[in-house]
PyMOL Python script that loads the backbone (N, CA, C, O; Angstrom):
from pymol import cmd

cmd.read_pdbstr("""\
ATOM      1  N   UNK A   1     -27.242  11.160 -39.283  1.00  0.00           N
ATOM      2  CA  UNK A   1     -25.808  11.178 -39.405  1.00  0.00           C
ATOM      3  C   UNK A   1     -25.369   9.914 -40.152  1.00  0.00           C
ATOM      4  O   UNK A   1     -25.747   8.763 -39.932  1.00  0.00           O
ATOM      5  N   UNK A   2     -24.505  10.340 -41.071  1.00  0.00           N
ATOM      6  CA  UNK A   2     -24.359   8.980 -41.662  1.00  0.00           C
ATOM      7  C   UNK A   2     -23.269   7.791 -41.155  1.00  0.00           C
ATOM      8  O   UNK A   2     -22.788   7.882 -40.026  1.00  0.00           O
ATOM      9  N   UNK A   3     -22.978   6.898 -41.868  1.00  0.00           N
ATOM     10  CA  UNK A   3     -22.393   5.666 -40.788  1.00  0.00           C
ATOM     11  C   UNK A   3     -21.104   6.159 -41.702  1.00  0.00           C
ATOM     12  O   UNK A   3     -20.969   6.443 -42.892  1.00  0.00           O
ATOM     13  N   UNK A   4     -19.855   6.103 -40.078  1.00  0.00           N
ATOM     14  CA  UNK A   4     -18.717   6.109 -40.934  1.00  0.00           C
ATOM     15  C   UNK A   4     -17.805   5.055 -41.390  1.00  0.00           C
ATOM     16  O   UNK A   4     -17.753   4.173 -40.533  1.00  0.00           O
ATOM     17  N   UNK A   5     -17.104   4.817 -42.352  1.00  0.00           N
ATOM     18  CA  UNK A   5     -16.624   4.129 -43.286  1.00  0.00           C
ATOM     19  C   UNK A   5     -15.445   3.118 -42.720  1.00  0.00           C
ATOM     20  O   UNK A   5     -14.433   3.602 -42.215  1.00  0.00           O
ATOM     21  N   UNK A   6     -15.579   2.064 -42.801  1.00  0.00           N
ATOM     22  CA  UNK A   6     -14.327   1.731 -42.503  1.00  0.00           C
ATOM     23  C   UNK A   6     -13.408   1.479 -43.202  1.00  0.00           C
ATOM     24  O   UNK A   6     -13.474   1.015 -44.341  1.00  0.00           O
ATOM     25  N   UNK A   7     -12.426   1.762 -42.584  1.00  0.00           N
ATOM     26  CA  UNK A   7     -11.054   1.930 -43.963  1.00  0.00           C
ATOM     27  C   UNK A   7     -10.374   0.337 -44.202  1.00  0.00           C
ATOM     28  O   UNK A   7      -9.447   0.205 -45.002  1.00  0.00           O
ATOM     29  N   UNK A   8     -10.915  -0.836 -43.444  1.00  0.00           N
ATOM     30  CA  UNK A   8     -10.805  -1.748 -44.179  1.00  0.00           C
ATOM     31  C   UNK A   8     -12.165  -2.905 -44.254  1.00  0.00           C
ATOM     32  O   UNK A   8     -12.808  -3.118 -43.226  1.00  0.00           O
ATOM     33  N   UNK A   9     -12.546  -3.662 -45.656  1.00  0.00           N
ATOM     34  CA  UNK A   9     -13.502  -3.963 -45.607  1.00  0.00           C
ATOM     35  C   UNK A   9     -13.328  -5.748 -45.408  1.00  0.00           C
ATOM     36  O   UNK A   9     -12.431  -6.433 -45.901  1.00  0.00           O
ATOM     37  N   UNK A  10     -14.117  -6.077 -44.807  1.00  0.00           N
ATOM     38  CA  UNK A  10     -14.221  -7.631 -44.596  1.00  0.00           C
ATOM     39  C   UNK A  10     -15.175  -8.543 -44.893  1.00  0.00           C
ATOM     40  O   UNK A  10     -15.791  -8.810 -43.861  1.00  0.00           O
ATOM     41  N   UNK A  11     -15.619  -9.202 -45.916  1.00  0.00           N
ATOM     42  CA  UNK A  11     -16.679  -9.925 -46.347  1.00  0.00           C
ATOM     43  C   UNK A  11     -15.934 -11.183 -47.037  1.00  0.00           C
ATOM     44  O   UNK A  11     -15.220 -11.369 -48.022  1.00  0.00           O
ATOM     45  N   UNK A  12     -16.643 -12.159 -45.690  1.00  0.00           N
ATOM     46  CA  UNK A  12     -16.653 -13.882 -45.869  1.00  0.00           C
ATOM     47  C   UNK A  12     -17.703 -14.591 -45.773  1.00  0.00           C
ATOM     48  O   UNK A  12     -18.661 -14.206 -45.102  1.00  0.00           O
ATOM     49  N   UNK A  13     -17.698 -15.618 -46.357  1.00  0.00           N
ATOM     50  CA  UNK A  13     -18.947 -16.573 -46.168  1.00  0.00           C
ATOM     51  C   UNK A  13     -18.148 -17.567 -45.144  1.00  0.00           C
ATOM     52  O   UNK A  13     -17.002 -18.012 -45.200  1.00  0.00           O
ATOM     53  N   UNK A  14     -19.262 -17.753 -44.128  1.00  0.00           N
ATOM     54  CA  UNK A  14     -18.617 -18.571 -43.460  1.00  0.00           C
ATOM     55  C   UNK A  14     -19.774 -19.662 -43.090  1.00  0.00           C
ATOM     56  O   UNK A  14     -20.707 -19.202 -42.431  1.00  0.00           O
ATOM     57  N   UNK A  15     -19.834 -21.007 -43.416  1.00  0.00           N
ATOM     58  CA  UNK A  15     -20.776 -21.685 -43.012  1.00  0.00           C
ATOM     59  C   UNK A  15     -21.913 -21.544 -43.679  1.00  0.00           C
ATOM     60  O   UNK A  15     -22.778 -22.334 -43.301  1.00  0.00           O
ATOM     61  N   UNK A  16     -22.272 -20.725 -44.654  1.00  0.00           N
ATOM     62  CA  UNK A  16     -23.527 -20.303 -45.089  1.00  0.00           C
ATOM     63  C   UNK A  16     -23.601 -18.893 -44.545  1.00  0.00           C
ATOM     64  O   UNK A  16     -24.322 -18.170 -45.233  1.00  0.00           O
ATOM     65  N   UNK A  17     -22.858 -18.102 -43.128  1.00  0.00           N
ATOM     66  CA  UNK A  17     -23.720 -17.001 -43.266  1.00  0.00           C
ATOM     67  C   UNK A  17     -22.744 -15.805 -43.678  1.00  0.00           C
ATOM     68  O   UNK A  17     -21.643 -15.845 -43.127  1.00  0.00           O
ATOM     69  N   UNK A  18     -23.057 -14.365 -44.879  1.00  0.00           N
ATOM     70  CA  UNK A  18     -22.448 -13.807 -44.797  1.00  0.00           C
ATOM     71  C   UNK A  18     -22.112 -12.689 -43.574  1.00  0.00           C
ATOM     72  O   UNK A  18     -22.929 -11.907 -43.087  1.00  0.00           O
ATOM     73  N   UNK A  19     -20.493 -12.845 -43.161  1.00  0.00           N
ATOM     74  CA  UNK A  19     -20.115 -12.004 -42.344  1.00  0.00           C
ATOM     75  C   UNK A  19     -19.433 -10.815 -42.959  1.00  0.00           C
ATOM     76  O   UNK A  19     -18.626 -11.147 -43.828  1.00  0.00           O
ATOM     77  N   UNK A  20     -19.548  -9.327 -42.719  1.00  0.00           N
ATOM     78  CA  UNK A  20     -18.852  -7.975 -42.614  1.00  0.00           C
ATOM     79  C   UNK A  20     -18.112  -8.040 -41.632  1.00  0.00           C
ATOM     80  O   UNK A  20     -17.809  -9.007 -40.934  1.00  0.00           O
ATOM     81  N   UNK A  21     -17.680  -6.487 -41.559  1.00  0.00           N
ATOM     82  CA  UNK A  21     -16.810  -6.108 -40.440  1.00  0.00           C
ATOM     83  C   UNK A  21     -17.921  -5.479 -39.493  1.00  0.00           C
ATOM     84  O   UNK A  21     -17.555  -4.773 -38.553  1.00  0.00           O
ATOM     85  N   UNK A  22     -19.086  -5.688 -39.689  1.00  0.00           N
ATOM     86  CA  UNK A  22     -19.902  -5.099 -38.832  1.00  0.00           C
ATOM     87  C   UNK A  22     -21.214  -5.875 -38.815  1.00  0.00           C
ATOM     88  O   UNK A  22     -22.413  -5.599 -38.780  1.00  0.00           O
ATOM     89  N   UNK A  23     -20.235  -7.288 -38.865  1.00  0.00           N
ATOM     90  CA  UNK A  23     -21.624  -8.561 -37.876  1.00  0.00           C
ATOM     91  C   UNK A  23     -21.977  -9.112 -39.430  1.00  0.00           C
ATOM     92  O   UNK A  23     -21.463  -8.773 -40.496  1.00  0.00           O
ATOM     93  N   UNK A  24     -23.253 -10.276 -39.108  1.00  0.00           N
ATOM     94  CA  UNK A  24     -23.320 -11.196 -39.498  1.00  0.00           C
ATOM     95  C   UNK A  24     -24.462 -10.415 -40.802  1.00  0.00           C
ATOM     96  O   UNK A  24     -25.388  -9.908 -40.169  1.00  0.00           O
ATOM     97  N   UNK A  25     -24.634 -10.216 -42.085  1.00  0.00           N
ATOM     98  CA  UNK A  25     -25.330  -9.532 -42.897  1.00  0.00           C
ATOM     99  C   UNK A  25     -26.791 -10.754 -43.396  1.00  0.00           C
ATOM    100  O   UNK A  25     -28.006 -10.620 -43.540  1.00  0.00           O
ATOM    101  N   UNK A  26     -25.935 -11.751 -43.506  1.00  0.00           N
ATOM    102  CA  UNK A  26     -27.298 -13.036 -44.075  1.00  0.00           C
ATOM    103  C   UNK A  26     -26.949 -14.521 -44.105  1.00  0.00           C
ATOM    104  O   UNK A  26     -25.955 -14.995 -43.553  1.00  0.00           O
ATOM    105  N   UNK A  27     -27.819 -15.185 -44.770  1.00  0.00           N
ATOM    106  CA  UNK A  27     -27.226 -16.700 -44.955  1.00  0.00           C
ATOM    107  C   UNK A  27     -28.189 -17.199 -45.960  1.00  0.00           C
ATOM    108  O   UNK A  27     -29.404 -17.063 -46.099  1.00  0.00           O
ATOM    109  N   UNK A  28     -27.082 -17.944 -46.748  1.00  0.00           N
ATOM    110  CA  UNK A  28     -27.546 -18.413 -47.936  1.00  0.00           C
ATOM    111  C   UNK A  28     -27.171 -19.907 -47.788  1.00  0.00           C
ATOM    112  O   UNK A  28     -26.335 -20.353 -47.002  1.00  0.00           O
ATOM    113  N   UNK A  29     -28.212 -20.884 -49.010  1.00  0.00           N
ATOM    114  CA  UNK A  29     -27.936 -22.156 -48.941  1.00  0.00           C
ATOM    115  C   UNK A  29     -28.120 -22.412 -49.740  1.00  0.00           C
ATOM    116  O   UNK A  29     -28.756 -21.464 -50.200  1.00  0.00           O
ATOM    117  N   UNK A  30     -28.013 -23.529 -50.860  1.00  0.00           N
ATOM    118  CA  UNK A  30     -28.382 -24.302 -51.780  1.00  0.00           C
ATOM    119  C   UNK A  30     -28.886 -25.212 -51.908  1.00  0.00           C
ATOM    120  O   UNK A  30     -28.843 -25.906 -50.892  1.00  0.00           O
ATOM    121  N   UNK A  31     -29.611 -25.801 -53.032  1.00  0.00           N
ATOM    122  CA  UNK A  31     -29.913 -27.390 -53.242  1.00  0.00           C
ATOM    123  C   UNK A  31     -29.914 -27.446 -54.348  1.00  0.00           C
ATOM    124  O   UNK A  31     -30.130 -26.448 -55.037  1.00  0.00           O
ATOM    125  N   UNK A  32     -29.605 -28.963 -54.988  1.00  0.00           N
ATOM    126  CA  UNK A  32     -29.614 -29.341 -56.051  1.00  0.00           C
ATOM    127  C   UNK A  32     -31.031 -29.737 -56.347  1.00  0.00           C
ATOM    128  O   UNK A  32     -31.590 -30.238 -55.371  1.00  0.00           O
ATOM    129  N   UNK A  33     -31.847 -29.636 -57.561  1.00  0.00           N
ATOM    130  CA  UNK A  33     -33.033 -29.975 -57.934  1.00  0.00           C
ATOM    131  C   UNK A  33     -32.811 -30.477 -59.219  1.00  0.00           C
ATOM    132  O   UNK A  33     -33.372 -29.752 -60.040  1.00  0.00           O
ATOM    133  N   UNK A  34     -32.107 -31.608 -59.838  1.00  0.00           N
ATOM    134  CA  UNK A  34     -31.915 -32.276 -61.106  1.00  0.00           C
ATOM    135  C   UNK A  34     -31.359 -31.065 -61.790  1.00  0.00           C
ATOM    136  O   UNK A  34     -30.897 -30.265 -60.976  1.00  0.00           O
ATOM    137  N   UNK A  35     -31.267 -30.700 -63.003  1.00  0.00           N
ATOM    138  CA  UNK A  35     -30.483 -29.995 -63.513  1.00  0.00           C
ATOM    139  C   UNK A  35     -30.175 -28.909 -62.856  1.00  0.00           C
ATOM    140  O   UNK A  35     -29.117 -28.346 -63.138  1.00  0.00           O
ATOM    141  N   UNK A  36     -31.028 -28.377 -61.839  1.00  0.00           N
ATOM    142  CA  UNK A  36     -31.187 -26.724 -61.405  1.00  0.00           C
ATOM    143  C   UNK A  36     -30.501 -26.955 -60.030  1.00  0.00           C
ATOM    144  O   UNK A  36     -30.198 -28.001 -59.454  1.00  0.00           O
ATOM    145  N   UNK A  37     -30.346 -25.594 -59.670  1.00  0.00           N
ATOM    146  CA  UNK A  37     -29.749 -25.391 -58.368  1.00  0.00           C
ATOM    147  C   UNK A  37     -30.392 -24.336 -58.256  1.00  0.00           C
ATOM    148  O   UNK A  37     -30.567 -23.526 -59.166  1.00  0.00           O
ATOM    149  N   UNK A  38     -31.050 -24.197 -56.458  1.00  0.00           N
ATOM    150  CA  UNK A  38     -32.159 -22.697 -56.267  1.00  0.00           C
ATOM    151  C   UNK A  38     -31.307 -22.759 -54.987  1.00  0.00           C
ATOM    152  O   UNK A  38     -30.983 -23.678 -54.235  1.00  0.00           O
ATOM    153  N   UNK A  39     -31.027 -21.228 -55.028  1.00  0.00           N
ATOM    154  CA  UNK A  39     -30.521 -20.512 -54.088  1.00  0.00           C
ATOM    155  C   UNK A  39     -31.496 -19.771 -53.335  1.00  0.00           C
ATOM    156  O   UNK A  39     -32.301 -19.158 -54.036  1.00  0.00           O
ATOM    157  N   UNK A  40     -31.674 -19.637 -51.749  1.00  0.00           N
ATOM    158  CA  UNK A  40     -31.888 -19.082 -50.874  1.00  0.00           C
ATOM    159  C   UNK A  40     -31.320 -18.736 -50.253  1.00  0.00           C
ATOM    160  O   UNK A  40     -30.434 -19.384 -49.697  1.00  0.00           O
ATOM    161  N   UNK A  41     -31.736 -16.776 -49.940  1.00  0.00           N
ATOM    162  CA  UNK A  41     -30.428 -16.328 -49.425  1.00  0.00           C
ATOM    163  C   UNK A  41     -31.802 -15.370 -48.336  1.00  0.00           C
ATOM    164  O   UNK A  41     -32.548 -14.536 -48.850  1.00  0.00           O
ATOM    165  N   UNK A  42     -31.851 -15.694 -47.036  1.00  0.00           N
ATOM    166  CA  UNK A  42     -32.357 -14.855 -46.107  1.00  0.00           C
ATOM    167  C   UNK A  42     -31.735 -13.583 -45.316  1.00  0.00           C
ATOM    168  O   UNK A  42     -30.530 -13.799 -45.182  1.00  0.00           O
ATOM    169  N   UNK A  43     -32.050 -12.502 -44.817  1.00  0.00           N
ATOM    170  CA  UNK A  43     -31.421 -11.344 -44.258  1.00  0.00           C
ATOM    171  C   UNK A  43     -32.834 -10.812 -43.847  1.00  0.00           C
ATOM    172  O   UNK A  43     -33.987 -11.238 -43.916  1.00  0.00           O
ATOM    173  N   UNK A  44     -32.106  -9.486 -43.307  1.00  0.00           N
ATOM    174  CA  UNK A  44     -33.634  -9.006 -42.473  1.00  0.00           C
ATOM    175  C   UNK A  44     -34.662  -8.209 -42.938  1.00  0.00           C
ATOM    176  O   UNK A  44     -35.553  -7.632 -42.315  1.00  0.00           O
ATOM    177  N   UNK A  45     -34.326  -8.276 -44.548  1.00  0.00           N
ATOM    178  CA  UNK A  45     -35.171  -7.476 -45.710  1.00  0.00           C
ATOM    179  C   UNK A  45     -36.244  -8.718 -46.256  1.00  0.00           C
ATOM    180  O   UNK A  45     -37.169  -8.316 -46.961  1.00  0.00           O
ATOM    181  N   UNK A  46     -36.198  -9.765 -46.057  1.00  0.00           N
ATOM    182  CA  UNK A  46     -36.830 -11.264 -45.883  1.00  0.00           C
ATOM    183  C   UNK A  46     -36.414 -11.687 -46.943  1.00  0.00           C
ATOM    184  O   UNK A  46     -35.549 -11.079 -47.574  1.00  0.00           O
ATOM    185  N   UNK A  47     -37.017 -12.962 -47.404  1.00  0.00           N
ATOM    186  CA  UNK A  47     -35.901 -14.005 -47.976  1.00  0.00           C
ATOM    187  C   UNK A  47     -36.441 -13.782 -49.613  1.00  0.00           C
ATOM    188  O   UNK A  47     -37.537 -13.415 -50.037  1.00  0.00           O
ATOM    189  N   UNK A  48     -35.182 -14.167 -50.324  1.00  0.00           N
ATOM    190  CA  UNK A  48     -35.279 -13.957 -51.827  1.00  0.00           C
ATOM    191  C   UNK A  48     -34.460 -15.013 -52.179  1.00  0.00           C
ATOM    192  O   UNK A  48     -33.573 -15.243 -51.357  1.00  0.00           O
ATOM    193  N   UNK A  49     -34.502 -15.925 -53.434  1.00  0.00           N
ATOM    194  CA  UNK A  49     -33.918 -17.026 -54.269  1.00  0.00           C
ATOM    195  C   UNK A  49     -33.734 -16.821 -55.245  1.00  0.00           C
ATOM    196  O   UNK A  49     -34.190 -15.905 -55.928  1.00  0.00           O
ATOM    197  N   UNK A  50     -32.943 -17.724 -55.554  1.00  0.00           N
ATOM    198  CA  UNK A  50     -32.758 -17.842 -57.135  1.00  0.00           C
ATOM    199  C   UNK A  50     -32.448 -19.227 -57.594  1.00  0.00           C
ATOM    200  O   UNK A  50     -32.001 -20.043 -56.789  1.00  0.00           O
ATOM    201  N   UNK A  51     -32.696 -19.589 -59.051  1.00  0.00           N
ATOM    202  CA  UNK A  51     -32.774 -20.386 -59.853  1.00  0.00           C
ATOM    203  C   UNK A  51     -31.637 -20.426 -61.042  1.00  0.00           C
ATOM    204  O   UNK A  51     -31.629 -19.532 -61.888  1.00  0.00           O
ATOM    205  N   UNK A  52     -30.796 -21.365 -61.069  1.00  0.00           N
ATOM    206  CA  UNK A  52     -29.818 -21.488 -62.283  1.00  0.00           C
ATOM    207  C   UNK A  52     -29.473 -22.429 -62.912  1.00  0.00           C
ATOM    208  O   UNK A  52     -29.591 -23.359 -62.113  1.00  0.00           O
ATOM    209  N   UNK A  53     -29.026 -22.921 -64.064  1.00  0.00           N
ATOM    210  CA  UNK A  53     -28.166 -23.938 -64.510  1.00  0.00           C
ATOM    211  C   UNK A  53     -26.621 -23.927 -64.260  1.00  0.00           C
ATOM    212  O   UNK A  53     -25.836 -23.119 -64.755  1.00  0.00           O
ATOM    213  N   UNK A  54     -26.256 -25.139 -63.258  1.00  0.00           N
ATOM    214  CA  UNK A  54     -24.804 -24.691 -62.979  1.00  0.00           C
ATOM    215  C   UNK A  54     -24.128 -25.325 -64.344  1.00  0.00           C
ATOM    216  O   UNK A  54     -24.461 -26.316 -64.993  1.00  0.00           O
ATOM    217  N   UNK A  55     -23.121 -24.442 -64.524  1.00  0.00           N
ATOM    218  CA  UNK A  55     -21.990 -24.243 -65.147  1.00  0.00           C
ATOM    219  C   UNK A  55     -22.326 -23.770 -66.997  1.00  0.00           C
ATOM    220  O   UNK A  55     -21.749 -24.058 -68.046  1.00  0.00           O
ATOM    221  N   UNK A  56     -23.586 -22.901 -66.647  1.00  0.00           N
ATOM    222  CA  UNK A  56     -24.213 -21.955 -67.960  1.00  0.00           C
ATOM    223  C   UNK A  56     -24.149 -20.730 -67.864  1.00  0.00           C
ATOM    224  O   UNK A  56     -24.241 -19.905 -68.772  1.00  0.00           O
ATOM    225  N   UNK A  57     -23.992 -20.565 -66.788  1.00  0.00           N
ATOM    226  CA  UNK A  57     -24.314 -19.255 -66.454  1.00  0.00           C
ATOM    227  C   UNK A  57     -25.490 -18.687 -66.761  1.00  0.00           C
ATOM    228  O   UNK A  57     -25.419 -17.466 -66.904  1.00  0.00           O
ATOM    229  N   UNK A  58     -26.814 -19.291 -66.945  1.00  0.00           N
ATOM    230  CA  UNK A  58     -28.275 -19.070 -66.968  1.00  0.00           C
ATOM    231  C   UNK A  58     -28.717 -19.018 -65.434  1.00  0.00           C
ATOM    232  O   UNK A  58     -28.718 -19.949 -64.628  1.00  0.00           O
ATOM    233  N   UNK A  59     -29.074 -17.750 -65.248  1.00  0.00           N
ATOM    234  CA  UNK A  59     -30.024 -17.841 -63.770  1.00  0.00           C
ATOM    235  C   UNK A  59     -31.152 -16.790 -63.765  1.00  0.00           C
ATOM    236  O   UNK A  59     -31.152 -15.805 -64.504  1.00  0.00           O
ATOM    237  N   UNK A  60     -32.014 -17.052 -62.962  1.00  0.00           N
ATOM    238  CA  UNK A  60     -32.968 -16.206 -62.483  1.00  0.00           C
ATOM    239  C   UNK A  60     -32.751 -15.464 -60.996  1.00  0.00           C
ATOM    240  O   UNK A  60     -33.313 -15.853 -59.973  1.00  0.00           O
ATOM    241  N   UNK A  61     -32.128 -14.691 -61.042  1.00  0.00           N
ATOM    242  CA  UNK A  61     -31.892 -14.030 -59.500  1.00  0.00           C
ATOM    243  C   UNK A  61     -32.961 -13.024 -58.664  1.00  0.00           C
ATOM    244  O   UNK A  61     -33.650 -12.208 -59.276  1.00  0.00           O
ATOM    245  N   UNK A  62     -33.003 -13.130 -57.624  1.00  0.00           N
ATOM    246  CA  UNK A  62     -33.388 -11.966 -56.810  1.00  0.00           C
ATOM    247  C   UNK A  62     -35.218 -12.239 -57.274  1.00  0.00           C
ATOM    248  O   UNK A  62     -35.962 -11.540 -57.961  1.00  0.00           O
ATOM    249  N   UNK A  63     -35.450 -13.462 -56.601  1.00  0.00           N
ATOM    250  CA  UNK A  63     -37.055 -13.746 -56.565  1.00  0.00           C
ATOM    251  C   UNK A  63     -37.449 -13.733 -55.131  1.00  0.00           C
ATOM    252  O   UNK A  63     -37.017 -14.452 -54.231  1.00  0.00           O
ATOM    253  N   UNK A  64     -38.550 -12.576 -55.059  1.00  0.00           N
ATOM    254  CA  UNK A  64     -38.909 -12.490 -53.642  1.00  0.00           C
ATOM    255  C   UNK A  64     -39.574 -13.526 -53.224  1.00  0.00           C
ATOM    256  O   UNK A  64     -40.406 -13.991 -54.004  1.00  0.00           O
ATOM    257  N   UNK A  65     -39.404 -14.130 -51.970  1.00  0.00           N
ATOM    258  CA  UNK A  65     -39.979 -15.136 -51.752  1.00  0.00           C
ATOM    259  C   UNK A  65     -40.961 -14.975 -50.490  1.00  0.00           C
ATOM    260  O   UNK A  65     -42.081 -15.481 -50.419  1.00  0.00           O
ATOM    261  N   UNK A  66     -40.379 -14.227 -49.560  1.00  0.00           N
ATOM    262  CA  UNK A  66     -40.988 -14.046 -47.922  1.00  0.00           C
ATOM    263  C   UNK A  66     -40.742 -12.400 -47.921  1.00  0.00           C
ATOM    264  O   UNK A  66     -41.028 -11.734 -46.926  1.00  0.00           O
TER     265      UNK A  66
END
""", "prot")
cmd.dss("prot")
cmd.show_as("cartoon", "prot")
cmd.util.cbc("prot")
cmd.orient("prot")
């Protein structure tokens, strides 16, 4: 049966973790590494990063990690 819809949607970052209207989905963090910034973003599909130059808009997204 499929999940029914809710007619309003809610997605915040709060603290690092993303929240829905139906609980806490993941949590992401950053660090600076000299020019680069690598993103880690964990959930229960296991953890994936990414790699960018801020303010180029050059990145490498969605690298499986775990």
């Amino acid at each position: 049966m499929p999940d029914k819809k809710s007619p309003i949607n809610f997605d915040k970052t709060i603290a690092g973790f993303n929240v829905t209207e139906r609980g806490i989905k993941s949590y992401s963090k950053s660090f600076s590494l000299g020019p680069f910034r690598l993103t880690l973003n964990a959930r229960g599909s296991g953890v994936r990063g990414s790699i960018s130059i801020p303010g180029t808009g050059l990145s490498k997204r969605n690298i499986k990690l775990i």
